[in-house]
N, C-alpha and C positions, 0 to 999 in steps of 0.2 A: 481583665480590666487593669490590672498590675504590670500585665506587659507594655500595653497601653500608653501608660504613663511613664514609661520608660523609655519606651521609645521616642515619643515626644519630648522629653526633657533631653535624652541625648542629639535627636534632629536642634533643638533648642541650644544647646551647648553651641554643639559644629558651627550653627549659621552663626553666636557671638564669638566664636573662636574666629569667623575667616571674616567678621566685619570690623576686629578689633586688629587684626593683620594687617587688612587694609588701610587702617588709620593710622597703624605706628609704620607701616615702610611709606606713606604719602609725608611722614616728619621731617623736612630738610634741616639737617645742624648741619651745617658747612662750618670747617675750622676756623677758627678767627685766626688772623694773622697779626705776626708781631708788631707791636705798639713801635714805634721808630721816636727817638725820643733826640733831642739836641738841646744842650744847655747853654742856657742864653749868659749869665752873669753869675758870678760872685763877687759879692760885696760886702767888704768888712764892713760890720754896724758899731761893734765895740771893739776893741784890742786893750786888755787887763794884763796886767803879771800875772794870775794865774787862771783867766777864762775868756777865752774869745766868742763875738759873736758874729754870724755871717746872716747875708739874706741870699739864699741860693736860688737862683731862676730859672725854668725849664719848661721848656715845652714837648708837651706829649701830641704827635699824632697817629692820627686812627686810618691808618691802612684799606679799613673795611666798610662794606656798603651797609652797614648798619650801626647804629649807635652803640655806645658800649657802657651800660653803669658800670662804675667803678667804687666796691664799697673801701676799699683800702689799698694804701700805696708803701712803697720802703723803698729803699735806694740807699745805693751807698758809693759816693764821691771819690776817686783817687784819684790825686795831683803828685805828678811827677812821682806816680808808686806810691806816695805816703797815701794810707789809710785817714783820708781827708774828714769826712764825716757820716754817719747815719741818719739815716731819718726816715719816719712814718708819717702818711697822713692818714689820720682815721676820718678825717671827713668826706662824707661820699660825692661824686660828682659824676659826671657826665662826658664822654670826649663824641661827639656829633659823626656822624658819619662820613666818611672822607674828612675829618675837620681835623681842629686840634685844641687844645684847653694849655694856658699857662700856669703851673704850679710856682708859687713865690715860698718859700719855706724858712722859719730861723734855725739857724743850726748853733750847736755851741761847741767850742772845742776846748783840749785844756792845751797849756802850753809845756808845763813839765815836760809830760811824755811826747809832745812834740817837738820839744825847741830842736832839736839836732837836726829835724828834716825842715823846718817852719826857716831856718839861719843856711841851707845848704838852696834850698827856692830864693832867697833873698842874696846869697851872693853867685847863686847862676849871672851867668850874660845874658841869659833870654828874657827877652821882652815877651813874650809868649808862653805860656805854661802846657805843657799837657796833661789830658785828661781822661780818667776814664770813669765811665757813670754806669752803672749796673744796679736792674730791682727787677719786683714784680710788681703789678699790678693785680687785685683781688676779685676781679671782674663777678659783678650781682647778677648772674645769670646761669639756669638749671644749667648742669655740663659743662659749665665754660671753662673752670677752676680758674689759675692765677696765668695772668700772660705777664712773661719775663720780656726785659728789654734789657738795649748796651749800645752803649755809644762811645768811640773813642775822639778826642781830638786836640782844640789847642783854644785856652783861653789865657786874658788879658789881667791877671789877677799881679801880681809882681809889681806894677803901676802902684794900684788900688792900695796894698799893703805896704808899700812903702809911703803912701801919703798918709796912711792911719796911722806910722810911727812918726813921724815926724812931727 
């Protein structure tokens, strides 16, 4: 009777062993693709002797045929090589599939440790800044971990800060 039971429990095993096989290789994770991200504006909000404020705008899109929570974001702005600003958003959102979501953000800087590169953008000839924007994304989903994004280019920032000193 002891063999019995053994036998049936091992028959028992095998058939959970090759019906639980079957359900983890039926799992498709396909790799999500990278967030493509382009920065729409910077906009000085305040300019102090010593703490400036910006509202930095950006849009993220979604690459992929599926929605993507997003429970945290960071980023980090450089203009013309200066170490422009950091930021997080801990508030979760959503980017739609094939879609895209706009991040509006305030940033602060100081001017001490910037004035030498903030007075070298200000007497450029360029009407034009360049930029480069790099983070991750925290993505709320089993497997996904963090999708990194970057984008290099050229914004209109020079205008803007020259009408907030004057």
């Amino acid at each position: 009777m002891a063999v019995g039971k053994v036998f049936w429990r091992g028959v028992l095993f095998m058939a959970l062993m090759v019906v639980l096989s079957t359900g983890c290789s039926s799992l498709k994770v396909a790799p999500l693709q990278k967030l493509d991200v382009e920065l729409l504006e910077i906009e000085p909000k305040k300019i102090a002797v010593f703490r400036q404020t910006y509202r930095v705008r950006f849009r993220l899109n979604n690459p992929n045929a599926e929605d993507l929570p997003v429970a945290a974001l960071h980023a980090t702005v450089f203009i013309e090589e200066y170490d422009f600003a950091n930021f997080y958003v801990h508030k979760p959102f959503s980017v739609g599939a094939k879609g895209s979501h706009i991040i509006d953000q305030e940033v602060s800087t100081e001017l001490i440790p910037s004035l030498d590169d903030l007075r070298s953008i200000l007497c450029s000839k360029k009407e034009t800044l360049n930029y480069h924007l790099v983070g991750t994304a925290q993505v709320d989903r089993l497997w996904a971990g963090d999708l990194a994004f970057e984008k290099s280019g050229k914004v209109n920032l020079k205008q803007k800060l020259e009408e907030q000193l004057d």
